[in-house]
N, C-alpha and C positions, 0 to 999 in steps of 0.2 A: 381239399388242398391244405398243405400244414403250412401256419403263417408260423415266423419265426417271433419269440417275445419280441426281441429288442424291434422288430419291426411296427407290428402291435401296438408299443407303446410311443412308441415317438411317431405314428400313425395320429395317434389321439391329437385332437386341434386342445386339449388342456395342456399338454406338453408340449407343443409345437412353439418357436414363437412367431411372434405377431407384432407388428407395430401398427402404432392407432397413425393416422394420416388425418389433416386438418386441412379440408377444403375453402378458400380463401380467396376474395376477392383483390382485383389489382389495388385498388385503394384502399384497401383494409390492409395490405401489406406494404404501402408506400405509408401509410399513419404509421404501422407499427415499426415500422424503419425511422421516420422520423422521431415517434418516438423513443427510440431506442439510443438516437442519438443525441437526444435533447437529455438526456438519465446521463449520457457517459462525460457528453459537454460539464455538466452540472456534478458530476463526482471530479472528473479534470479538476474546473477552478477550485471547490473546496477539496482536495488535496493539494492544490499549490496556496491557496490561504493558510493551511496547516502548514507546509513547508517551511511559508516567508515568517511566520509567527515563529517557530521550533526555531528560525537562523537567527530570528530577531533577538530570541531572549538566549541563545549560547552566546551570540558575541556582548549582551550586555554583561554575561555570566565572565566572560575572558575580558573585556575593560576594566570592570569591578577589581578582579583577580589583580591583573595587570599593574592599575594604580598602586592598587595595596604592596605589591613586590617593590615599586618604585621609590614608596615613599619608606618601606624598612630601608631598601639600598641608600637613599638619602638618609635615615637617622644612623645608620652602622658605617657609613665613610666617612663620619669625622672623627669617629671612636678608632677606626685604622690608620689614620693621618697621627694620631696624638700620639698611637704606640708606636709608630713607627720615630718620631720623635724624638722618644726618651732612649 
């Protein structure tokens, strides 16, 4: 009987695919559940540590800022007050 190539080859279990399957006890899967969420609890907080840090030092960055405008605009408004004056 004449097999056809392409049959042939995708016949071969090298070519075929395959998934590997991981037989698993109920408790070996409620641990790795729990562990799984004890990893994402634990990325959670140190992502919002990194968060409350990152807010903490922009807005110390914008008061800094902030001051410093305030107190140019306080030494340059008595220098506008005087020309307006003369």
């Amino acid at each position: 009987m004449y097999t056809h190539l392409y049959d042939t080859l995708f016949a071969d279990s090298f070519f075929s695919p395959t998934r590997t399957v991981y037989v698993v006890s109920e408790s070996q899967l409620k641990d790795l559940k729990l562990r799984q969420q004890h990893e994402e609890l634990d990325n959670l907080e140190a992502s919002r540590k990194r968060l409350e840090e990152t807010y903490k030092s922009r807005i110390k960055i914008i008061d800094e800022r902030e001051h410093e405008l305030r107190e140019e605009l306080k030494g340059l408004a008595p220098a506008e007050k005087e020309a307006v004056k003369s």
